[in-house]
C-alpha positions in Angstrom: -5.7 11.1 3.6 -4.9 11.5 -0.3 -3.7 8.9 -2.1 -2.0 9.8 -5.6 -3.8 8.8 -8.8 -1.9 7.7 -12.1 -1.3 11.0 -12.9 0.7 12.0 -9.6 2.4 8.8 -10.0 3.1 9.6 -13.7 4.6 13.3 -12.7 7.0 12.3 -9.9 8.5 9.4 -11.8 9.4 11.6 -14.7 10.7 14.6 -12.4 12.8 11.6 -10.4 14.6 10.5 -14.0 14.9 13.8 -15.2 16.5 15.1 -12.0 18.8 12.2 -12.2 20.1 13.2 -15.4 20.8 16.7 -14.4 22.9 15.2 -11.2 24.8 13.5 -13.4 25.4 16.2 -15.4 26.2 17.9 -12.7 28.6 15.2 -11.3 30.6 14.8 -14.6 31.6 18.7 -14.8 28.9 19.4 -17.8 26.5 21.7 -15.6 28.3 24.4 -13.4 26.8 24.8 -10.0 25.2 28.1 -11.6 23.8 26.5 -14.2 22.4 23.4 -12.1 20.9 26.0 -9.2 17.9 26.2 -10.9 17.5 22.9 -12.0 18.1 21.3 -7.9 16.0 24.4 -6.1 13.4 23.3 -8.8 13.8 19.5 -7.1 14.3 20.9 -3.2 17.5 20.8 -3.1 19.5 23.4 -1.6 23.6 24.2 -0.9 24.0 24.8 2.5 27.2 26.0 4.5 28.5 22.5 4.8 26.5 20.0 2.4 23.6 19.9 0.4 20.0 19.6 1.7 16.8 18.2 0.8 13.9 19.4 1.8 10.7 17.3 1.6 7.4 18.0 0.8 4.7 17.3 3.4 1.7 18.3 1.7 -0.5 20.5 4.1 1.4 18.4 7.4 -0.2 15.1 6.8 1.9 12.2 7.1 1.1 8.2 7.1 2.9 5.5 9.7 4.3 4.3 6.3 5.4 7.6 5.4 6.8 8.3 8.5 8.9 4.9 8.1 10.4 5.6 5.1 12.1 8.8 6.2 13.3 7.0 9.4 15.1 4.5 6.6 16.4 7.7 4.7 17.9 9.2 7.5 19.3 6.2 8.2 20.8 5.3 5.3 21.8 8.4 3.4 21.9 10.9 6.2 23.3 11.2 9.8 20.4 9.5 11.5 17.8 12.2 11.9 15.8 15.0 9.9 14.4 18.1 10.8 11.1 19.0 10.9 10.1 22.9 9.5 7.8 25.6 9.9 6.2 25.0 6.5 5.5 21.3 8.0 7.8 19.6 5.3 11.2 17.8 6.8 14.7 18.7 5.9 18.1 16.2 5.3 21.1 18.3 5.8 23.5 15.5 5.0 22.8 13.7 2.1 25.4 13.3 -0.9 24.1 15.1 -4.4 24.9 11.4 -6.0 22.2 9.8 -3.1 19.3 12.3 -4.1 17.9 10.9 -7.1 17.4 7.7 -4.9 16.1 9.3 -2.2 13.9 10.6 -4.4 13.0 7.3 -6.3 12.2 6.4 -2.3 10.2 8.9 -1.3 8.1 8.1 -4.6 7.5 4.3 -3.6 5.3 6.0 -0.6 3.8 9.0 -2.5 6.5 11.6 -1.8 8.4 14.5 -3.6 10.6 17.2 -2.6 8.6 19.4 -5.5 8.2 23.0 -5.2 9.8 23.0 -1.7 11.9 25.6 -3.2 12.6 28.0 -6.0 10.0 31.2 -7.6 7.0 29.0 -7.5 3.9 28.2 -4.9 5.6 26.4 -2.4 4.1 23.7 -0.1 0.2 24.8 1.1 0.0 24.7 5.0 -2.8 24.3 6.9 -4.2 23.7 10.5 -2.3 20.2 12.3 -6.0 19.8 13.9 -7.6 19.8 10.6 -10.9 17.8 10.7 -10.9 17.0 14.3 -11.1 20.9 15.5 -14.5 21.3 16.9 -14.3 24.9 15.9 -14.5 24.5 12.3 -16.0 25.6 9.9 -14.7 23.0 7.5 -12.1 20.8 7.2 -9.4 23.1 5.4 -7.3 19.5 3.9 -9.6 19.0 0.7 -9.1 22.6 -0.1 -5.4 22.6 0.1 -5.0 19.4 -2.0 -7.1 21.4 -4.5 -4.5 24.5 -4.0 -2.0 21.5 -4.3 -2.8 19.7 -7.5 -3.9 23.6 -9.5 -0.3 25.2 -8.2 2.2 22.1 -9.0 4.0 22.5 -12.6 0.8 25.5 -13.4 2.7 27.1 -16.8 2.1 30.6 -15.4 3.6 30.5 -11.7 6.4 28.0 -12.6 8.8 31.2 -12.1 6.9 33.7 -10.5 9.1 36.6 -9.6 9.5 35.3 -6.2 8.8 32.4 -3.7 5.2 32.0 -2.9 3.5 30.9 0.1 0.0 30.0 1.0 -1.4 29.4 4.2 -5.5 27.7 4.9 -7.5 27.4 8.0 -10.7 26.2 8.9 -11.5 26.3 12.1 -12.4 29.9 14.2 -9.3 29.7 15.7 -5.9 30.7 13.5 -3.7 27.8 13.9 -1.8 28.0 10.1 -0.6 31.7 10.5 -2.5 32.7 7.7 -1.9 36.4 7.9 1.5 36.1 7.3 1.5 35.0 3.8 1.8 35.7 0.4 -1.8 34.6 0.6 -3.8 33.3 3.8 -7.1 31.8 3.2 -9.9 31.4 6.0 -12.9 29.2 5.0 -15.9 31.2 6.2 -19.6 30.6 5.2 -21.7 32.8 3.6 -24.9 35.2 4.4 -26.8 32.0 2.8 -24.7 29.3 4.8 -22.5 28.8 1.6 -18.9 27.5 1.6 -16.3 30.4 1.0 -12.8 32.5 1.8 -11.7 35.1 3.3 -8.8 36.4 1.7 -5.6 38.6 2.4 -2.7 38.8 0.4 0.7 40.4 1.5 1.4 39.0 4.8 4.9 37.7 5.5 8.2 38.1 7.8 11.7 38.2 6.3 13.2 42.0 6.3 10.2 43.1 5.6 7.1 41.7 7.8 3.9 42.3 7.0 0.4 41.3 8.4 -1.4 40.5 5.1 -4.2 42.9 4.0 -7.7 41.2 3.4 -8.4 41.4 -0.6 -11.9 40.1 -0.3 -14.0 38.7 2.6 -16.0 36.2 0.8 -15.1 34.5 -2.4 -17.1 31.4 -3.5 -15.7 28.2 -3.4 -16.4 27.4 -6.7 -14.6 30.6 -7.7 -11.3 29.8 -5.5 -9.3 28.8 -8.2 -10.2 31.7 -10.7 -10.1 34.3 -8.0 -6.1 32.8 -7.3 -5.2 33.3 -10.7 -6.1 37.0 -10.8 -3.9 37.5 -7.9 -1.2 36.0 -8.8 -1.4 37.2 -12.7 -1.2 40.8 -10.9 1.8 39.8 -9.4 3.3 37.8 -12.5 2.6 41.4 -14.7 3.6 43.9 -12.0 5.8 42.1 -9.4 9.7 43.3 -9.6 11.9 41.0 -10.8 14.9 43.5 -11.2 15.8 43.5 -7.1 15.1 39.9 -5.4 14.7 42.0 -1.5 11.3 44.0 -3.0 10.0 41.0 -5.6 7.6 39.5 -2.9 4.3 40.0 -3.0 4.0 41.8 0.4 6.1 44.7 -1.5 3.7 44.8 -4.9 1.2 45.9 -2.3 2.7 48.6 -0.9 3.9 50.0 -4.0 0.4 49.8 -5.7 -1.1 50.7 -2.9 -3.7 48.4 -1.1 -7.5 50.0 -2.9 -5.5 50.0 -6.2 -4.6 46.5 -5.5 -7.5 45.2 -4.9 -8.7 47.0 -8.3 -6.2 45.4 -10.5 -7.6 41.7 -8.8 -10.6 42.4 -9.2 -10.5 43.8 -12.8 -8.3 40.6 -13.9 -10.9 38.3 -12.1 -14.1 39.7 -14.1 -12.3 39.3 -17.0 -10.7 36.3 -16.4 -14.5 34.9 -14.9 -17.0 35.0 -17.8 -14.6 31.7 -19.3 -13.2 30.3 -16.5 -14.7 26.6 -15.4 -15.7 26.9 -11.9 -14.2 24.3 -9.8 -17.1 21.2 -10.4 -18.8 20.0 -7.2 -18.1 16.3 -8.5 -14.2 17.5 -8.2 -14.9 18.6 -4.9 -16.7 16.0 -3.7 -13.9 13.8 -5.2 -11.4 14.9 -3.3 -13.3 15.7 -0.2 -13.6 11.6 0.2 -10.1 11.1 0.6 -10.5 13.1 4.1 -13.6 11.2 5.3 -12.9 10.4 9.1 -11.3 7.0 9.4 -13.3 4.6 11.5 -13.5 5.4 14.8 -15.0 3.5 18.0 -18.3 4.7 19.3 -17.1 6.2 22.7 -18.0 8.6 25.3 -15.9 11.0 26.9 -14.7 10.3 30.6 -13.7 12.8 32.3 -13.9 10.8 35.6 -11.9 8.3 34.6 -9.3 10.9 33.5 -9.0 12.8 36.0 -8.4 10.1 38.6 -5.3 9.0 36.4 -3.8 12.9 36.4 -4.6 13.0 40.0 -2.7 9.9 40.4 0.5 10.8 38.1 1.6 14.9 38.1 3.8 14.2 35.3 0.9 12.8 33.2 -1.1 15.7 34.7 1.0 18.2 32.9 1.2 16.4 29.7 -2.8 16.4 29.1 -3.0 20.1 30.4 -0.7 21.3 27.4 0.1 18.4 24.5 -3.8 17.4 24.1 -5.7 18.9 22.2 -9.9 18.5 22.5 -11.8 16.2 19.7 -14.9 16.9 18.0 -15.6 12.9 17.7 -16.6 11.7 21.7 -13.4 9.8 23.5 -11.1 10.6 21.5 -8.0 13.4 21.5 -5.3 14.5 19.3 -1.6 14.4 21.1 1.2 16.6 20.1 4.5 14.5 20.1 7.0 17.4 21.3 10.1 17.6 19.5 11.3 20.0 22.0 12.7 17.9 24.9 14.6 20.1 27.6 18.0 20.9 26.4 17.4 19.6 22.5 17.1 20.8 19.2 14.1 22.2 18.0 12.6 19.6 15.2 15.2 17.3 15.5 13.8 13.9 14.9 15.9 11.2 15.2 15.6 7.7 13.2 15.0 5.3 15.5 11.9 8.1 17.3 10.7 8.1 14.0 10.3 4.5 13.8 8.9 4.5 16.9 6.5 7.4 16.3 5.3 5.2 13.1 4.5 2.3 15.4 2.0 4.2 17.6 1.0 5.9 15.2 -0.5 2.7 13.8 -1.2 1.7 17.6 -2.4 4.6 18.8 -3.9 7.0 15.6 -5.0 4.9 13.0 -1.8 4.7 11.1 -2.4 9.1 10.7 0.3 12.0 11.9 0.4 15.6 11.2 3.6 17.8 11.3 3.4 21.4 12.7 4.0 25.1 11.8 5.8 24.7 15.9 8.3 21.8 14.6 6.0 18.9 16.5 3.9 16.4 15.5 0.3 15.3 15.8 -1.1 12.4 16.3 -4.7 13.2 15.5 -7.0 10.4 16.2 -6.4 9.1 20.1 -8.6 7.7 22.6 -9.1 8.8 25.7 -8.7 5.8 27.6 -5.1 4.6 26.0 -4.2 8.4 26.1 -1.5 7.2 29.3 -0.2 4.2 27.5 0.9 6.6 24.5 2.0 8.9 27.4 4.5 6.2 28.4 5.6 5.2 25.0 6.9 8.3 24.1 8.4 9.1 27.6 10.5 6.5 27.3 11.8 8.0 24.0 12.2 11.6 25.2 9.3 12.4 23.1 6.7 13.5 25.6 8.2 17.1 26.8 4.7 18.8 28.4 5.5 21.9 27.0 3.5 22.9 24.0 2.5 26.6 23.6 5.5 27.0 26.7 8.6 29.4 26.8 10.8 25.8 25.5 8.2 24.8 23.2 10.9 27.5 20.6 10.4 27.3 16.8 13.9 27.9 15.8 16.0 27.8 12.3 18.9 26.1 11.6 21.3 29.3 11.9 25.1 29.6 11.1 25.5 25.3 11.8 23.9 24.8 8.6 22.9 27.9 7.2 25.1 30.0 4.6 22.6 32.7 4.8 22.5 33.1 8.8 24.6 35.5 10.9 24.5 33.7 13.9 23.5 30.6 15.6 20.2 29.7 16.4 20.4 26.2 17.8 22.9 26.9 20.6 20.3 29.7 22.3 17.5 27.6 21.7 19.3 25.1 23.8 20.6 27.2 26.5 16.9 29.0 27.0 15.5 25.6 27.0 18.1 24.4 29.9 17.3 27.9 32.0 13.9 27.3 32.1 14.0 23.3 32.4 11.6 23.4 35.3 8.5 22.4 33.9 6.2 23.5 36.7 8.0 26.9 36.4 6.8 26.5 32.5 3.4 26.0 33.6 3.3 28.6 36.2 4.3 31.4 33.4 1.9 29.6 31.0 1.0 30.7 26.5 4.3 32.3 25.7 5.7 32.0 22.0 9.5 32.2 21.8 11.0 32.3 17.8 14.2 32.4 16.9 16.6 33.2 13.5 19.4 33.1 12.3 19.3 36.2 10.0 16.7 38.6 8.7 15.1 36.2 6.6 13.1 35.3 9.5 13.2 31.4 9.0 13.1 31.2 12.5 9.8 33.4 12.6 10.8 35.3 15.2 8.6 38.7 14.1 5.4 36.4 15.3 7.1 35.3 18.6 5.3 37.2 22.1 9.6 37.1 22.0 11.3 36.7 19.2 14.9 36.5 19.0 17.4 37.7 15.7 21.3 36.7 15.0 22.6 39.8 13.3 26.7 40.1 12.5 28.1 42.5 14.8 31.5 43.6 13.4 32.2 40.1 12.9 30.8 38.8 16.2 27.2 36.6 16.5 24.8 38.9 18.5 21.1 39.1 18.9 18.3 41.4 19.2 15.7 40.9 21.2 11.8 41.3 19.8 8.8 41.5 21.7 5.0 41.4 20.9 4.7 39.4 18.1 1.2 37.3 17.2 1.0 35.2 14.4 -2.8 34.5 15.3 -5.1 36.1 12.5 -7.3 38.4 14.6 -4.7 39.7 17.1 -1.7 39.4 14.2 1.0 41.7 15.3 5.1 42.3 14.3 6.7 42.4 17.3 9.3 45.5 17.8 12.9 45.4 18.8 13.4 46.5 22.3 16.8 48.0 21.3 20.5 47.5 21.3 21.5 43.9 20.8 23.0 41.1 23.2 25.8 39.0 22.8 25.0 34.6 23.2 25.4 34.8 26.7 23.2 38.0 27.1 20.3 37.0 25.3 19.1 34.1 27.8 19.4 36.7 30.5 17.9 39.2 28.4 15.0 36.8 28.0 14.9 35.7 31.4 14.7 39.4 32.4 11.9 39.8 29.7 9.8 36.8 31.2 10.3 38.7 35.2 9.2 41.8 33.8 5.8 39.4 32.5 5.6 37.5 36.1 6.2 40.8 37.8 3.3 42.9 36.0 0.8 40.1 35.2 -3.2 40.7 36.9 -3.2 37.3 37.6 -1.9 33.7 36.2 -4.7 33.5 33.9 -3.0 36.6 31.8 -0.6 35.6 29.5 2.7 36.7 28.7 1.3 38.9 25.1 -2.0 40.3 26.8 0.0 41.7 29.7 2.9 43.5 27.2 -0.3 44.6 25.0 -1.5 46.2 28.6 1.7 47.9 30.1 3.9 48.1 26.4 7.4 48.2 25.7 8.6 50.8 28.7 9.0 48.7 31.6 10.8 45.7 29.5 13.4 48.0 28.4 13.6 49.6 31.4 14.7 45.9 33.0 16.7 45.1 30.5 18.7 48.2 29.9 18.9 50.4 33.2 21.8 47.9 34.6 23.8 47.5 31.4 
């Protein structure tokens, strides 16, 4: 993984003291809280309903059992014991004091963390694929390029205050697991007619009030011309982006306003330009970076399927486990575990201290000292063997961290809502945990199979809930929490699709039915079990959902 040079080192120690100063500022009455918004967004941190909150960068998901130790000891010792894992694969504290955050801060650099860029009008923290370099499907491993999106965007003088928030997803493998369609910009490395490293590129995807499947821009761009072809996007969107009305300043909007072919012009008009003078990105630089990602040493080993199967056979609990939470490595005997943060009944990315401590520990048994957090609010552990994959099985089941659920109905990405949210209508947390509880059965899970269920607090879409086959929204109802219920939704690049509101909302108590009902409609109409939950609604549509869930009412 990458390790921070002098100059990273240099740039978070001065951002640390400088932030300091402004907190103290703050703290003796000489900034307002208007006039120090700008400075702490710049920094991560955030005013929630009930506290402030930091939220902490996790560069592209990667993580170290060091790392992961060091936010164990800062939820321990400046929060309430736990922090919470997001879909931009960075980890939130929703309790610290403002005082306490220039030393979590001077922490977090001891171990090559920031809370940078996690928030305000800049490029935000670069996600990527959690199977990143141990996907067999790749193409390449997407990391090295997102540490070079990472180092070009932080502090660049002409996005430092772009007219809005900025996000940019990067895969590599054939299979979408970074969402990259719904983006400001989503990236696909692809290779060339002569075998040549490249991108695909769209630009306007994203979810808030306005969703949008990002439009492809350009289906090859040359790696060396990554960076230069960037810059012309986003100095379209510097010059023409609104910065009069903060609801139409995204990117997604610019797009539909221009028009996508006139788009697409300006881009490409600004990147010729732009081109004759720009350095292309050196292969030494590449190269440079690409070593930090080089596969860690790893046991020559063969796979053993035999031997596996005889110890599912033996153990149905462990069965169900290594049918959904792991994954298949391109390096023989090995695997990459999710660590579900899901367990029945519990919060969705909740971590607690003490699990994180533990997760460290076999992490360093178990993964050589290597984790990834997740666009689902889990965690990886990339680099497994086979034959020690039920002793890790056990470890975690004794900490509540081995739910076999991944990719199930419980397996819910899920916001914050109105506990800790200002922004939010409605809770998300409590319906998370009641869906969870009705569908505890974990071989009723399994027999129902792929099903994404997202939920938000409010129409910013946190919660993702456009991209969920369900997705569920807390909207204010004269002054009451309710929900509508959204079906349909893919965040997977070649099948990306917004899912539509089935129609009038539910109160808390009749949204689990209401999703029950949508899940019998599913079981009901499915060819068979191998047809999951968004292939049978893309087959028989809306009408017989709404149908079920409105005909009684």
């Amino acid at each position: 993984m990458y390790r921070y040079d002098e100059f990273d080192a240099a740039i978070v120690r001065t951002r640390v003291e400088e932030f300091r100063d402004q907190v103290e500022r703050r703290v003796s009455g000489e900034l307002t809280e208007e006039q120090f918004r700008p400075l702490r967004l710049m920094n991560g941190v955030y005013l929630q309903l009930h506290a402030y909150m930091l939220r902490v960068a996790v560069p592209y998901g990667e993580l170290s059992s060091t790392q992961m130790r060091k936010l164990a000891h800062i939820a321990r010792t400046y929060d309430k014991g736990y922090g919470h894992f997001t879909t931009r694969q960075n980890i939130q504290f929703n309790w610290p004091t403002l005082v306490d955050i220039p030393k979590i801060l001077d922490e977090l650099a001891e171990v090559e963390m920031h809370a940078i860029q996690t928030s305000g009008n800049c490029i935000r923290n670069v996600t990527s694929d959690p199977y990143a370099g141990v996907a067999g499907d790749e193409v390449d491993d997407p990391r090295p390029w997102a540490e070079i999106l990472r180092q070009w965007s932080t502090f660049h003088p002409e996005f430092t205050y772009l007219p809005r928030k900025f996000k940019i997803a990067i895969s590599g493998g054939a299979e979408d697991r970074a969402a990259v369609r719904f983006h400001d910009i989503g990236l696909r490395v692809v290779r060339g007619e002569g075998g040549d490293i490249g991108f695909r590129v769209w630009v306007g995807g994203g979810m808030g009030r306005t969703p949008r499947v990002g439009r492809e821009v350009r289906s090859f761009v040359p790696a060396a011309d990554l960076m230069s072809y960037l810059e012309a996007i986003l100095r379209v969107y510097n010059l023409y982006g609104r910065r009069d009305n903060k609801y139409k300043a995204r990117i997604k909007i610019l797009v539909d306003e221009l028009g996508l072919a006139r788009f697409i012009d300006e881009v490409e008009a600004e990147w010729q330009k732009s081109r004759a003078s720009a350095t292309p990105l050196p292969e030494e630089e590449i190269a440079r970076i690409r070593a930090y990602f080089a596969p860690p040493p790893l046991a020559s080993l063969q796979d053993n399927p035999a031997e596996l199967a005889a110890a599912r056979k033996a153990d149905p609990a462990f069965d169900l486990w290594i049918k959904t939470n792991v994954f298949s490595h391109k390096v023989p005997g090995y695997a990459a575990v999710t660590v579900s943060l899901k367990p029945i009944g519990g919060i969705p990315g909740d971590v607690t201290a003490d699990q994180m401590d533990m997760i460290a520990d076999l992490a360093d048994r178990f993964s050589q000292g290597q984790l990834r957090a997740t666009k689902e609010q889990n965690l990886v552990l990339p680099y497994v063997r086979q034959d020690q994959l039920a002793a890790l099985w056990r470890a975690l089941d004794m900490q509540n961290l081995a739910t076999a659920n991944r990719g199930l109905v419980s397996d819910m990405i899920a916001c914050p809502g109105l506990d800790y949210c200002a922004l939010a209508n409605a809770r998300s947390i409590p319906i998370a945990q009641e869906i969870s509880n009705r569908f505890a059965d974990l071989r009723r899970q399994h027999d129902i199979g792929s099903l994404s269920l997202n939920i938000s607090g409010c129409i910013n879409a946190c919660g993702h809930h456009h991209v969920g086959n369900i997705g569920i929204l807390g909207v204010d109802k004269r002054g009451e929490e309710a929900y509508q219920l959204v079906l349909g939704g893919d965040a997977g690049e070649g099948d990306a699709a917004i899912g539509q509101i089935t129609g009038p909302g539910f109160s808390a108590e009749g949204i689990v039915d209401a999703t029950e009902k949508a899940v019998a409609v599913y079981l009901a109409n499915r060819r068979d079990a191998d047809e999951s939950f968004i292939e049978t609604y893309r087959r028989i549509g809306m009408a017989p959902f709404k149908e079920a869930l409105y005909d009684a009412r």
